[in-house]
Gaussian input, Z-matrix of N, CA and C with variables (Angstrom, degrees):
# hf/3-21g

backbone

0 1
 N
 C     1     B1
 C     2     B2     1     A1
 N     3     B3     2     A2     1     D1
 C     4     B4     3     A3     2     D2
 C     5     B5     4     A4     3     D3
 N     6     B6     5     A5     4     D4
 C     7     B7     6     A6     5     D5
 C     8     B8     7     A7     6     D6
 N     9     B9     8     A8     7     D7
 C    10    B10     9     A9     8     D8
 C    11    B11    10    A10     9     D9
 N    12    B12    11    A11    10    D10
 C    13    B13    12    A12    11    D11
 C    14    B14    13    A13    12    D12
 N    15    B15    14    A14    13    D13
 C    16    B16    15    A15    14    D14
 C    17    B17    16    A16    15    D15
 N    18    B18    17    A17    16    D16
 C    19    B19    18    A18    17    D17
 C    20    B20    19    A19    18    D18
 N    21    B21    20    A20    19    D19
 C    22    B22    21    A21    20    D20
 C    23    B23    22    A22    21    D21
 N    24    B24    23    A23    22    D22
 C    25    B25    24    A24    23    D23
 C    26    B26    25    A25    24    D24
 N    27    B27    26    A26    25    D25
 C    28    B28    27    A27    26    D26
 C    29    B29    28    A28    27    D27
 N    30    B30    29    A29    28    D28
 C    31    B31    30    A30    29    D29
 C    32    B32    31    A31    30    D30
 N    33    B33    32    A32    31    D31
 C    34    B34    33    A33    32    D32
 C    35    B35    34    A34    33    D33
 N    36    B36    35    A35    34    D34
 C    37    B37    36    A36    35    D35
 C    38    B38    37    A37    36    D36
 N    39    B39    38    A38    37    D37
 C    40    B40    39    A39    38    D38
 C    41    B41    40    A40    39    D39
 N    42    B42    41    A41    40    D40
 C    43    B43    42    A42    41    D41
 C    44    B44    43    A43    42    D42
 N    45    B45    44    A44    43    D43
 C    46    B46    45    A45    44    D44
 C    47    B47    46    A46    45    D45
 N    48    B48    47    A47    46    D46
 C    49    B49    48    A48    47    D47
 C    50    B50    49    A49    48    D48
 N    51    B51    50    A50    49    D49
 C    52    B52    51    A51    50    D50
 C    53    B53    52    A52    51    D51
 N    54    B54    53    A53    52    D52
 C    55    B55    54    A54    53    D53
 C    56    B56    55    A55    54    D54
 N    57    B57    56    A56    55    D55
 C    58    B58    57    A57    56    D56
 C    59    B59    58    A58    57    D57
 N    60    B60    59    A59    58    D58
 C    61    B61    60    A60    59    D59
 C    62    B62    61    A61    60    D60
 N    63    B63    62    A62    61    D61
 C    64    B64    63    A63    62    D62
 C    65    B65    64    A64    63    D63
 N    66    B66    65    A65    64    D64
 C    67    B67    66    A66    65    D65
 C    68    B68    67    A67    66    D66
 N    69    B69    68    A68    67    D67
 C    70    B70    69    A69    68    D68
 C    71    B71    70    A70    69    D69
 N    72    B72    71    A71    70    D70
 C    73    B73    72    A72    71    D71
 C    74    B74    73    A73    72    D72
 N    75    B75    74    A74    73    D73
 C    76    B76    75    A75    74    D74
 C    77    B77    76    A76    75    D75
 N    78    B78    77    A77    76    D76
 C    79    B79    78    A78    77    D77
 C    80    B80    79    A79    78    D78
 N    81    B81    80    A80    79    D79
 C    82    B82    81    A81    80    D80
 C    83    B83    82    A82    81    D81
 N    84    B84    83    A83    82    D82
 C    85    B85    84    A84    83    D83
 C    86    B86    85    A85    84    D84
 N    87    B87    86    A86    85    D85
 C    88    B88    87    A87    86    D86
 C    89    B89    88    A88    87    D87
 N    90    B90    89    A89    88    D88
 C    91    B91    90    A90    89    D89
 C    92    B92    91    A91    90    D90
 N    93    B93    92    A92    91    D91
 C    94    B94    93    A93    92    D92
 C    95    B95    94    A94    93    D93
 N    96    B96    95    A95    94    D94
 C    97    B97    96    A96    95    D95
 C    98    B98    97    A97    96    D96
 N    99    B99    98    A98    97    D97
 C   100   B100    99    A99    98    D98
 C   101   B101   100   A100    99    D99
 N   102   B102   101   A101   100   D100
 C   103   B103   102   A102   101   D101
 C   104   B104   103   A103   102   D102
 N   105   B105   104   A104   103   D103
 C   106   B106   105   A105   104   D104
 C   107   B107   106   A106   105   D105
 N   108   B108   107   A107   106   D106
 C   109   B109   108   A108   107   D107
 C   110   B110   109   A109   108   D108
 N   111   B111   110   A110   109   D109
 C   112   B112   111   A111   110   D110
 C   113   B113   112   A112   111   D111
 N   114   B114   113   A113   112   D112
 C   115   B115   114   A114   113   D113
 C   116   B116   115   A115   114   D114
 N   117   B117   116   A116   115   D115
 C   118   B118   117   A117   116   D116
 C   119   B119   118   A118   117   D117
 N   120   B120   119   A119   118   D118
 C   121   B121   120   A120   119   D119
 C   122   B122   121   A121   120   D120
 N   123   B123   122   A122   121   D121
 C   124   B124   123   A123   122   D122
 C   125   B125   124   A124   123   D123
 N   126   B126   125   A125   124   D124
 C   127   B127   126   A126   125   D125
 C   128   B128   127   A127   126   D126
 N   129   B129   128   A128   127   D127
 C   130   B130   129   A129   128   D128
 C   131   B131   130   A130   129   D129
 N   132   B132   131   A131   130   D130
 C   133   B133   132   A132   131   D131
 C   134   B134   133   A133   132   D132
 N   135   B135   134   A134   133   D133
 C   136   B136   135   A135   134   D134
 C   137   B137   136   A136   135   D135
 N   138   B138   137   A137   136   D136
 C   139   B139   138   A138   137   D137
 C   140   B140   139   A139   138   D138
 N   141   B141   140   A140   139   D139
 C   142   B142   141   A141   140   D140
 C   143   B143   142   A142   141   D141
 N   144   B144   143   A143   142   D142
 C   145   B145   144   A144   143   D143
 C   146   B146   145   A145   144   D144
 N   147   B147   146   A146   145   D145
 C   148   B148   147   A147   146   D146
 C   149   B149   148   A148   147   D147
 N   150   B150   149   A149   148   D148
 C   151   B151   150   A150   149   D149
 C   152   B152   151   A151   150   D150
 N   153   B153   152   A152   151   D151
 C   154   B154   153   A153   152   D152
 C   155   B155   154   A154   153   D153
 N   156   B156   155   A155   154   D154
 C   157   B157   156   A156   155   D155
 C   158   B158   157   A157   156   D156
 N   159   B159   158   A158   157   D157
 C   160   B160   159   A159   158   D158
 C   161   B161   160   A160   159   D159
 N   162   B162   161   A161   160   D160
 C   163   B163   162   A162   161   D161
 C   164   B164   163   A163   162   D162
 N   165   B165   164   A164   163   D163
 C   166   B166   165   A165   164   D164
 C   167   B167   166   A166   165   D165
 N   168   B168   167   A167   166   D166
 C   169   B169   168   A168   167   D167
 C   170   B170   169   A169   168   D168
 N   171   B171   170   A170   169   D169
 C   172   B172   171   A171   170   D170
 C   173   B173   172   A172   171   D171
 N   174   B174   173   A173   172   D172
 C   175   B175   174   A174   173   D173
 C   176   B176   175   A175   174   D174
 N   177   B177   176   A176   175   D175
 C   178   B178   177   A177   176   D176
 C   179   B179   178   A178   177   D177
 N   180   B180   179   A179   178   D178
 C   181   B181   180   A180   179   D179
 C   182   B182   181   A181   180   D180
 N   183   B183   182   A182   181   D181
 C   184   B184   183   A183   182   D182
 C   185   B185   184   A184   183   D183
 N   186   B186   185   A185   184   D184
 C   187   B187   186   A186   185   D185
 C   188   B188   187   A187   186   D186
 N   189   B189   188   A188   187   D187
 C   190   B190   189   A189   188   D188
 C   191   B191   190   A190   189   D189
 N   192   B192   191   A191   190   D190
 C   193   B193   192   A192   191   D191
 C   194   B194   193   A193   192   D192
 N   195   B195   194   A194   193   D193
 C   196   B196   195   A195   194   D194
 C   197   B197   196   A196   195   D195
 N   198   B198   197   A197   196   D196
 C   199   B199   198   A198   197   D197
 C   200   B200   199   A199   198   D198
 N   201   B201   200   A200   199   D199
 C   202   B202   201   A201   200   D200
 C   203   B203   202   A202   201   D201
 N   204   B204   203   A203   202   D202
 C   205   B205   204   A204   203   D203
 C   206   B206   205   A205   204   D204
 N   207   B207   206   A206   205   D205
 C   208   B208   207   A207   206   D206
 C   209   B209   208   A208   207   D207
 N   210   B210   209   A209   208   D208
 C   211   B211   210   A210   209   D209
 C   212   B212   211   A211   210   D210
 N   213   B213   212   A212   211   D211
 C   214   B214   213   A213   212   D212
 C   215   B215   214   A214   213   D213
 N   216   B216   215   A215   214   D214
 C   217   B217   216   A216   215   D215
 C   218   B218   217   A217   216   D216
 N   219   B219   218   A218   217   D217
 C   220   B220   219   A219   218   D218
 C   221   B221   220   A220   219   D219
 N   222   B222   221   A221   220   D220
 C   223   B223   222   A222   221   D221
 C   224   B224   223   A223   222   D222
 N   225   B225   224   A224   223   D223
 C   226   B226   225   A225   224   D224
 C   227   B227   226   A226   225   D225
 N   228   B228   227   A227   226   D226
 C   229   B229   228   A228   227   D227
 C   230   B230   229   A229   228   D228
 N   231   B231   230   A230   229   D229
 C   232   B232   231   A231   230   D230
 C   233   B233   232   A232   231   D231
 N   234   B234   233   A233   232   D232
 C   235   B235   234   A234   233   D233
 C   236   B236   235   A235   234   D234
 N   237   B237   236   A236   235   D235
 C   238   B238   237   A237   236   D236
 C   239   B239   238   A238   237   D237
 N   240   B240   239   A239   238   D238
 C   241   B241   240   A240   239   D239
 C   242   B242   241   A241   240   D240
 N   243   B243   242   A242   241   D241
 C   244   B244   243   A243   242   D242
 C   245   B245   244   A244   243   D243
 N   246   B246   245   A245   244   D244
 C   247   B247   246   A246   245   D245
 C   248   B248   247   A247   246   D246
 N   249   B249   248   A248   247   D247
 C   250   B250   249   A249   248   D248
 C   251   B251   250   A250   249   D249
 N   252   B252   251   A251   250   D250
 C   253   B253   252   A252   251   D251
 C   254   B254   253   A253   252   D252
 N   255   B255   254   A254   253   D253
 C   256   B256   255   A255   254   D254
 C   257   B257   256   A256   255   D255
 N   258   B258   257   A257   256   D256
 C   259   B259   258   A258   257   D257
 C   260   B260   259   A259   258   D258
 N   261   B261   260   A260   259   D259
 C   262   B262   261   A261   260   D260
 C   263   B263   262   A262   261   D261
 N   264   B264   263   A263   262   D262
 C   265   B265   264   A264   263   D263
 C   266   B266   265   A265   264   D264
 N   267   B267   266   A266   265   D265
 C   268   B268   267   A267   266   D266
 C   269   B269   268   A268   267   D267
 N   270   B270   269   A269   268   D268
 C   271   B271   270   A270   269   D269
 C   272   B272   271   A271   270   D270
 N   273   B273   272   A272   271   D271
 C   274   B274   273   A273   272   D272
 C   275   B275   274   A274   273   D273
 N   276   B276   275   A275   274   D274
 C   277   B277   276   A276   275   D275
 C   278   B278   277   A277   276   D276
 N   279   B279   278   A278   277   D277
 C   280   B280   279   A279   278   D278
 C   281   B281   280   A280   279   D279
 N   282   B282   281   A281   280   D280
 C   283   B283   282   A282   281   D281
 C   284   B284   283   A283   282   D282
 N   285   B285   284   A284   283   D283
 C   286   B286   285   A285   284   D284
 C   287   B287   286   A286   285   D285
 N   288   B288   287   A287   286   D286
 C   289   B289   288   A288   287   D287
 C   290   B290   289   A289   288   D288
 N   291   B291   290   A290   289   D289
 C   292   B292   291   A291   290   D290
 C   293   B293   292   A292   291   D291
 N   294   B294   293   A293   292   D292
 C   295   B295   294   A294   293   D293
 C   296   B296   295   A295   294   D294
 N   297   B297   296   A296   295   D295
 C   298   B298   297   A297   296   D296
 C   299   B299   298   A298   297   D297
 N   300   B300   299   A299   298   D298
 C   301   B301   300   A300   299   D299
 C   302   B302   301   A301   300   D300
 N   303   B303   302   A302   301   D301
 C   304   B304   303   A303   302   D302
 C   305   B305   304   A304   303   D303
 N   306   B306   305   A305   304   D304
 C   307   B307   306   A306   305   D305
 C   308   B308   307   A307   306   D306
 N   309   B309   308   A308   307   D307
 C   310   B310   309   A309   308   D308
 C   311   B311   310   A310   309   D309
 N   312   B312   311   A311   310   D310
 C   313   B313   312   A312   311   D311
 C   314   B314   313   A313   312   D312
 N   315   B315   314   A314   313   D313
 C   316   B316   315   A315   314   D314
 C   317   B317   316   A316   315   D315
 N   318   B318   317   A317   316   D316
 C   319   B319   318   A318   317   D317
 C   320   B320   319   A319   318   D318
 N   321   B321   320   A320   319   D319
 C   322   B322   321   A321   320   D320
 C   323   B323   322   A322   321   D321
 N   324   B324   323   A323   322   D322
 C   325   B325   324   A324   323   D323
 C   326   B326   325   A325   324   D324
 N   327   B327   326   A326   325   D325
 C   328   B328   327   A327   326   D326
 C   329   B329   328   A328   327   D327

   B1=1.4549
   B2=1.5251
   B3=1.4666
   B4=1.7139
   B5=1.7088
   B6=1.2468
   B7=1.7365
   B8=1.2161
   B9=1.6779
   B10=1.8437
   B11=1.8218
   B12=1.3349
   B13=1.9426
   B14=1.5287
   B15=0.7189
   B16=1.6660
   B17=1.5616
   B18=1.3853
   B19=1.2769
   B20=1.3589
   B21=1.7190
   B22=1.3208
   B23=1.3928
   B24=1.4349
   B25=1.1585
   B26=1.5467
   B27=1.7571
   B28=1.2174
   B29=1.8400
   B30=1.1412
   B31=1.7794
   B32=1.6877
   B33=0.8896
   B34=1.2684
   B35=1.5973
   B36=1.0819
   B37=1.6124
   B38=1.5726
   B39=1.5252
   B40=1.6029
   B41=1.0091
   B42=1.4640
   B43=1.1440
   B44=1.2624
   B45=1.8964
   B46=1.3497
   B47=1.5033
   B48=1.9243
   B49=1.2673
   B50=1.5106
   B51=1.2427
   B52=1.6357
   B53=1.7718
   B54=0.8935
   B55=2.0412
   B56=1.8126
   B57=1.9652
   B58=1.3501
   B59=1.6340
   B60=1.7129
   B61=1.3651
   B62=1.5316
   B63=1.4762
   B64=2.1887
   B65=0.7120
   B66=1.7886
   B67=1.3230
   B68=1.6416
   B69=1.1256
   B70=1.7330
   B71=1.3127
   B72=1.3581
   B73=1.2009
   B74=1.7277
   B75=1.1187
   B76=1.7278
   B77=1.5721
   B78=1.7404
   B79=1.4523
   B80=1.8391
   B81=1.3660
   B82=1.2678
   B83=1.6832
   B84=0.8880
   B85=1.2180
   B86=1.4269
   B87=1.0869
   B88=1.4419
   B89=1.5741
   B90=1.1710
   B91=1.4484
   B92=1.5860
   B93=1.7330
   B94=1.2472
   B95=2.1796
   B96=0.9807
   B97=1.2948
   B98=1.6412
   B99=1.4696
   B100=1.6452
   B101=1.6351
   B102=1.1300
   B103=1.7022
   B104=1.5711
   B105=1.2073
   B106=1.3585
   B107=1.6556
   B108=1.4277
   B109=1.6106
   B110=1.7893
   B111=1.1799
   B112=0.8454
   B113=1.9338
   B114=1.5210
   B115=1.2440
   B116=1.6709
   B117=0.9405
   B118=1.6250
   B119=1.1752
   B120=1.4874
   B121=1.5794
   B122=1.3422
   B123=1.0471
   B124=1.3616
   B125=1.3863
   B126=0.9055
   B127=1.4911
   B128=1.3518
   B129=1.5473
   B130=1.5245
   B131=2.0779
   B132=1.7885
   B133=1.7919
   B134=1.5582
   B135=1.1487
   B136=1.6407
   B137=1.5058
   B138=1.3384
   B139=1.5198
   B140=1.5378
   B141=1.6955
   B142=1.4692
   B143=1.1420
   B144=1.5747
   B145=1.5125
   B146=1.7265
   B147=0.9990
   B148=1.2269
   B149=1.0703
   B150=1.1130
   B151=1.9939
   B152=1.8016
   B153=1.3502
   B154=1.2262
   B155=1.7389
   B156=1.0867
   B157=1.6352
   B158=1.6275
   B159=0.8857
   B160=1.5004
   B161=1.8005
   B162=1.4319
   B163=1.3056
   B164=1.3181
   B165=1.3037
   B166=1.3876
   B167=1.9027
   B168=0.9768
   B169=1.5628
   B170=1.8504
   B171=1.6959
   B172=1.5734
   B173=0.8833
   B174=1.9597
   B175=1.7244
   B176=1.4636
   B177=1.0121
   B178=1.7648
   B179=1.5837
   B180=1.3705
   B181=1.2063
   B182=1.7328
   B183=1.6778
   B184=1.1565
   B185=1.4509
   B186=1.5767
   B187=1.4840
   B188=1.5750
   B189=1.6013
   B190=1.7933
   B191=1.0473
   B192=1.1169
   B193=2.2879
   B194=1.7204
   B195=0.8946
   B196=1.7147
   B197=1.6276
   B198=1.7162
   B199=1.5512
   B200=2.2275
   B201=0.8630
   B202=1.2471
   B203=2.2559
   B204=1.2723
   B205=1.6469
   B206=1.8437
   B207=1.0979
   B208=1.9679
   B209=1.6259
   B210=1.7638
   B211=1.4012
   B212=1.9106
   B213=1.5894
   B214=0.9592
   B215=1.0980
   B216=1.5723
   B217=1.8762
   B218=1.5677
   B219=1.4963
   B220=1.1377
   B221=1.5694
   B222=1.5349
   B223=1.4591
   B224=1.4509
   B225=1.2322
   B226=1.3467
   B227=1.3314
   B228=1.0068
   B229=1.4174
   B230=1.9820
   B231=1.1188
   B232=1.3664
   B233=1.7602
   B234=1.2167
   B235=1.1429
   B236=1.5590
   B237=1.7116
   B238=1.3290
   B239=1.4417
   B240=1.1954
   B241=1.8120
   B242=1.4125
   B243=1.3075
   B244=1.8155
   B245=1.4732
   B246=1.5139
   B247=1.6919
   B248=1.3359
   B249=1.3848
   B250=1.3291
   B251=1.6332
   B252=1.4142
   B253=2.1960
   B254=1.4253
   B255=1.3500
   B256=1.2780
   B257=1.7117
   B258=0.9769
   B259=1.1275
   B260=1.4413
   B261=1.1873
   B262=1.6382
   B263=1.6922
   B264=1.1569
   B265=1.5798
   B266=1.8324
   B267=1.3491
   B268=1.6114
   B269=1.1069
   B270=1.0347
   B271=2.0376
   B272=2.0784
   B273=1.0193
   B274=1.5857
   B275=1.4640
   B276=1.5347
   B277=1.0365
   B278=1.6830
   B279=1.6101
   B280=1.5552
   B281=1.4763
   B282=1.5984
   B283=1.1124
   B284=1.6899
   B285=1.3080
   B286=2.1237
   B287=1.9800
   B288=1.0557
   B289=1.4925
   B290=1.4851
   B291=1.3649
   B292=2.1079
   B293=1.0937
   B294=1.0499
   B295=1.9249
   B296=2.0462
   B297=1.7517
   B298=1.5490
   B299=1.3059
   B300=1.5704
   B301=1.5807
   B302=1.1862
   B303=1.3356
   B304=1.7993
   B305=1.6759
   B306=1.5595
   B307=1.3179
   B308=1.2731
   B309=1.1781
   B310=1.5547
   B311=1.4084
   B312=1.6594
   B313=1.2435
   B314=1.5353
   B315=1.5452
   B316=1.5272
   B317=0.9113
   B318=1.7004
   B319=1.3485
   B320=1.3391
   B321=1.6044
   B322=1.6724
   B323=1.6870
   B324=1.7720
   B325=1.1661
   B326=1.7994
   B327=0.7154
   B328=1.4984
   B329=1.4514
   A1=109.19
   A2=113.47
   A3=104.44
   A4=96.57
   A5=120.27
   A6=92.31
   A7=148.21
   A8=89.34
   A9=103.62
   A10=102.47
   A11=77.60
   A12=103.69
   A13=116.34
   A14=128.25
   A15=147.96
   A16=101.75
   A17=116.25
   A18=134.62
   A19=101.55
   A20=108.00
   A21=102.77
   A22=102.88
   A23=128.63
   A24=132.71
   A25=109.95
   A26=135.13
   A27=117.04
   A28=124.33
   A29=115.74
   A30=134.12
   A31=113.30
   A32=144.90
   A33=162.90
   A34=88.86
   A35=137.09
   A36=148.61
   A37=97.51
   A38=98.13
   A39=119.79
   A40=120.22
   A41=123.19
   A42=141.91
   A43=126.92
   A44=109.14
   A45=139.19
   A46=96.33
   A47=124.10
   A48=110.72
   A49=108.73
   A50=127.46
   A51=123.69
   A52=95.00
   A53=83.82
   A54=119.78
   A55=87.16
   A56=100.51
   A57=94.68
   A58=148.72
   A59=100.92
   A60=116.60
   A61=112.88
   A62=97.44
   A63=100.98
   A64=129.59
   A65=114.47
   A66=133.51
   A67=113.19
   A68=106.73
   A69=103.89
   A70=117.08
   A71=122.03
   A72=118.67
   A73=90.10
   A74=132.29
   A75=123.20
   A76=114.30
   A77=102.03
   A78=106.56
   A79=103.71
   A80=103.32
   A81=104.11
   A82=121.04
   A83=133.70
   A84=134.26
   A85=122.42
   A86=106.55
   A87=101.82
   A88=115.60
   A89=128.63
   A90=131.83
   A91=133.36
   A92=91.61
   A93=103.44
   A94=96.47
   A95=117.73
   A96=128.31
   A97=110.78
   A98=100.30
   A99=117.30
   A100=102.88
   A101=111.08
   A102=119.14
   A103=99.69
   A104=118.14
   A105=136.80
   A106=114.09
   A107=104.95
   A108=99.45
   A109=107.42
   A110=91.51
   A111=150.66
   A112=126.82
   A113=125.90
   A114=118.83
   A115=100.68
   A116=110.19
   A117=120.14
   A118=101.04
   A119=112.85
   A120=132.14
   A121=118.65
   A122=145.59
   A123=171.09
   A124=140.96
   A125=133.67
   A126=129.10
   A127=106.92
   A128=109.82
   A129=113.10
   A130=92.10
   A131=78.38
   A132=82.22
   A133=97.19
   A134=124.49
   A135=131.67
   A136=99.24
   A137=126.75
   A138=116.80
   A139=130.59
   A140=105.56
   A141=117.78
   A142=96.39
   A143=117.13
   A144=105.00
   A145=107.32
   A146=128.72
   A147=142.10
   A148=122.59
   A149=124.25
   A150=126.46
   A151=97.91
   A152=129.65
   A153=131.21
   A154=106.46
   A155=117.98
   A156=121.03
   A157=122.10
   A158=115.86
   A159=100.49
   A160=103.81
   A161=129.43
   A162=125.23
   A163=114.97
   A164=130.08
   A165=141.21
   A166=102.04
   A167=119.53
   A168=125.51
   A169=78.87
   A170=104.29
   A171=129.13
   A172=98.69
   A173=97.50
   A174=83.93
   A175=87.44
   A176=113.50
   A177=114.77
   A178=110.02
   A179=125.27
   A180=122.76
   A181=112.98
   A182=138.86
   A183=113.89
   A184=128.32
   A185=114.42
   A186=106.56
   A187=123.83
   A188=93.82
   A189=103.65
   A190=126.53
   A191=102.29
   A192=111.08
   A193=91.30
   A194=125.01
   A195=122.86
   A196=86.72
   A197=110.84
   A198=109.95
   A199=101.68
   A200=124.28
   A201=130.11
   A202=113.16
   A203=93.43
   A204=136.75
   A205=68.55
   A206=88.87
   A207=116.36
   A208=103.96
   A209=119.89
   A210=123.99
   A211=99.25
   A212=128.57
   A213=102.30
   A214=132.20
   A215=131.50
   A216=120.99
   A217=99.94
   A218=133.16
   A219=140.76
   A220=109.97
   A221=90.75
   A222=104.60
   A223=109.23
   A224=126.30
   A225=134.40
   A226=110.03
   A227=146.88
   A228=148.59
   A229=99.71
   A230=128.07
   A231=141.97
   A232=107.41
   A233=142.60
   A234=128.74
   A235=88.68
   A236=113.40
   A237=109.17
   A238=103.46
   A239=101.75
   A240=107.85
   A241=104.98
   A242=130.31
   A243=105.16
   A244=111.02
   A245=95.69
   A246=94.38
   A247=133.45
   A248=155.09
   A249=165.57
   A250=113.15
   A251=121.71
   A252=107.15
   A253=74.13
   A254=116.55
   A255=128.93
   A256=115.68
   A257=126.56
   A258=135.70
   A259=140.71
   A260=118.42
   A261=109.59
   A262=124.82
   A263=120.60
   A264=115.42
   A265=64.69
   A266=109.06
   A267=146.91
   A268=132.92
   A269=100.19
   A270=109.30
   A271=116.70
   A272=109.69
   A273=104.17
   A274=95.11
   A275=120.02
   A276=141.49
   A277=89.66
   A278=104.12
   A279=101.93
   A280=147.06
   A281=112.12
   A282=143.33
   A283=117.22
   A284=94.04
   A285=95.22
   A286=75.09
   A287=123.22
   A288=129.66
   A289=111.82
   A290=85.15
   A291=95.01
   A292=98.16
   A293=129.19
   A294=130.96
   A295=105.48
   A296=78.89
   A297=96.86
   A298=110.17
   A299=116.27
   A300=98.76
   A301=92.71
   A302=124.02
   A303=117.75
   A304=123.81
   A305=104.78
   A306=97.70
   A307=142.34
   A308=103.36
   A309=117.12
   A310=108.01
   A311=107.34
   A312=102.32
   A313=147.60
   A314=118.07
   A315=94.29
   A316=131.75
   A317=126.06
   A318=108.93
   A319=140.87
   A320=106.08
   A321=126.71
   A322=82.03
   A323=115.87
   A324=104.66
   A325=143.91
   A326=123.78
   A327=123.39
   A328=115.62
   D1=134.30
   D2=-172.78
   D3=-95.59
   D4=26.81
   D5=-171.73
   D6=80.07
   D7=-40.71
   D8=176.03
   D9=-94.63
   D10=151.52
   D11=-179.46
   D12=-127.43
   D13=130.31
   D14=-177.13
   D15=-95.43
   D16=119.59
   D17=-170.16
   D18=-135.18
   D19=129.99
   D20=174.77
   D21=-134.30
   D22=175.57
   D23=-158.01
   D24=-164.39
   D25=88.96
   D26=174.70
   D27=-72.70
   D28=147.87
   D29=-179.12
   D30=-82.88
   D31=-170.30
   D32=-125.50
   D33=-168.52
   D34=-57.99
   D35=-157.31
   D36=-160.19
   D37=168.04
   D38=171.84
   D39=-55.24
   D40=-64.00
   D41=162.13
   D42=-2.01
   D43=-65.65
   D44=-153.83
   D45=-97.86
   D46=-24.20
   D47=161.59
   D48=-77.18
   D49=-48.69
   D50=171.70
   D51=-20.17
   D52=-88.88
   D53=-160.31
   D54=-13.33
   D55=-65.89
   D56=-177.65
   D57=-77.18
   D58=-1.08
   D59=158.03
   D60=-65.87
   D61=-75.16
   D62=166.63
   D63=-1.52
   D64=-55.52
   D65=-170.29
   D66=-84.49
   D67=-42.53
   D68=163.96
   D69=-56.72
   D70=-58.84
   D71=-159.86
   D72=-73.66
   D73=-59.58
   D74=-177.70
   D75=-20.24
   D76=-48.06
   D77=-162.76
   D78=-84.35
   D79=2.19
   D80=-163.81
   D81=69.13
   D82=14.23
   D83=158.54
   D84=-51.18
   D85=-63.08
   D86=170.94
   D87=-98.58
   D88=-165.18
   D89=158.31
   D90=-105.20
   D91=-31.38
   D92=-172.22
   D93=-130.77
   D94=169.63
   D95=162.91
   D96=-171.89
   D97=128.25
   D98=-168.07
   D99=-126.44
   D100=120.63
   D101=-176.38
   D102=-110.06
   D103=126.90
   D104=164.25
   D105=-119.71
   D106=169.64
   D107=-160.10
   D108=156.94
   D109=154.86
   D110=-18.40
   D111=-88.09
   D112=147.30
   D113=-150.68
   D114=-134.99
   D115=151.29
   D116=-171.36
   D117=-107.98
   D118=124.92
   D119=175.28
   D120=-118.83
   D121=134.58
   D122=163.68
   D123=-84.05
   D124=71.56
   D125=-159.71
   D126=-146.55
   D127=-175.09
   D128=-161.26
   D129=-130.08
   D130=127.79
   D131=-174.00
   D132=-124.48
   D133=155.45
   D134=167.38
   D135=41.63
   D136=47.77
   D137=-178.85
   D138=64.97
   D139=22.07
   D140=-173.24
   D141=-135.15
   D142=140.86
   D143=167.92
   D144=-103.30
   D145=154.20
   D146=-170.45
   D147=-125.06
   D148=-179.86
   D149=156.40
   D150=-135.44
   D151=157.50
   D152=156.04
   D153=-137.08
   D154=145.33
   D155=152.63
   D156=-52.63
   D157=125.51
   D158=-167.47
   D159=-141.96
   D160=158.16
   D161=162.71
   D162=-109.33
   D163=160.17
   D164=-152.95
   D165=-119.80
   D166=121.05
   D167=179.30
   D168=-109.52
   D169=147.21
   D170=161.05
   D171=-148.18
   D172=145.12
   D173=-166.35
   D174=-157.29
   D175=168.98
   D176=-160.14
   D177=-130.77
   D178=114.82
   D179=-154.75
   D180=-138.87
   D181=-174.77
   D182=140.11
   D183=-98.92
   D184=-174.30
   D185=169.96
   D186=-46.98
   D187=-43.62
   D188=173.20
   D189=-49.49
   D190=-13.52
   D191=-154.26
   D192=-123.83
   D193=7.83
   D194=-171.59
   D195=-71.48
   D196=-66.55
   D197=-155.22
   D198=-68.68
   D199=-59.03
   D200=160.63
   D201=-13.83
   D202=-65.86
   D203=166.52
   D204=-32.11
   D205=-106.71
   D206=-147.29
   D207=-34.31
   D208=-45.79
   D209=-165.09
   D210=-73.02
   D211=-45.20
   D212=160.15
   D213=-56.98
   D214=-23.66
   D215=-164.21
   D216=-87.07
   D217=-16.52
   D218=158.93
   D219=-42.98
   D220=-70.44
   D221=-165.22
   D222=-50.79
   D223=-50.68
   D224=-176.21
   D225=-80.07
   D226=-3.09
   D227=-137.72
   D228=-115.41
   D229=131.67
   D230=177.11
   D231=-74.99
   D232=-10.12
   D233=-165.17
   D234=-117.15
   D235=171.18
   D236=-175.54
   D237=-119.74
   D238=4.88
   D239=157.28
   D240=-125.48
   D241=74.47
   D242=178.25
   D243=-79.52
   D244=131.81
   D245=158.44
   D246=-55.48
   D247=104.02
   D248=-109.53
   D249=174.30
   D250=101.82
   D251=-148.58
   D252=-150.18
   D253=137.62
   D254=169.54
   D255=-111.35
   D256=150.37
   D257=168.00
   D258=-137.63
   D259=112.77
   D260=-165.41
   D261=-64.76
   D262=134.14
   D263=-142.90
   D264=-108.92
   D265=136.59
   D266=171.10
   D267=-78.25
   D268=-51.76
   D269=156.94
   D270=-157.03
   D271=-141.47
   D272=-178.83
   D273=136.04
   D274=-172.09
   D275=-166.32
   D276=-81.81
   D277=114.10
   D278=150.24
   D279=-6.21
   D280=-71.15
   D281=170.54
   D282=-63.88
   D283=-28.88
   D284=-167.72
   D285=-83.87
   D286=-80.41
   D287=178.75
   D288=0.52
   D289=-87.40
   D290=166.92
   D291=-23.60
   D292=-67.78
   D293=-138.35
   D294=-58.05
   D295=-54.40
   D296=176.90
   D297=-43.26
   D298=-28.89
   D299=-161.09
   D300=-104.61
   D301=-25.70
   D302=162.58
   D303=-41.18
   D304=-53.18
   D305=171.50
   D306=-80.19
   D307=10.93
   D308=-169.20
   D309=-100.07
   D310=159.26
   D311=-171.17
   D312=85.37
   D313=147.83
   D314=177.98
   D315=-89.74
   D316=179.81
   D317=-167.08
   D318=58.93
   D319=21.51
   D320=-164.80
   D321=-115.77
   D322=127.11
   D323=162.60
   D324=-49.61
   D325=158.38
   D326=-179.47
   D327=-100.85

């Protein structure tokens, strides 16, 4: 297991995924954050199913920083359910891995 977890988080608009990558990586939470967009989602809300346009935040974090991770993208986050799903990333390039766990966290230089 490398430690690192892949957390993603869809937006309302671009913007509001920007806003919430920024804010991870600022606080150091994550290391990396990549917004793509725009993507059509589908799901069933209040007993309706719907579709909305939506943008996609991925964002690269550790196991430690997952729960930390999630209570800010809540906090900041415009929807009153945001989708926010973590997943533990299994292997990858050595070196990109390291990095992740280099930047994470406090007290990690800037």
């Amino acid at each position: 297991m490398s430690g690192v977890v892949q957390v993603t988080v869809t937006a309302g608009d671009e913007e509001e995924a920007r806003r919430l990558g920024l804010l991870a990586v600022e606080r150091r939470l994550v290391a990396c954050a990549q917004v793509s967009g725009p993507i059509t989602s589908t799901f069933r809300w209040r007993g309706e199913v719907t579709s909305a346009v939506e943008w996609l935040c991925v964002m690269k974090t550790t196991t430690e920083l997952v729960e930390p991770l999630v209570g800010a993208l809540r906090e900041a986050h415009g929807y009153e359910v945001p989708e926010i799903v973590a997943v533990p990333v299994t292997g990858g390039d050595a070196d990109y891995l390291a990095w992740v766990r280099a930047e994470t966290g406090p007290g990690k230089p800037g």
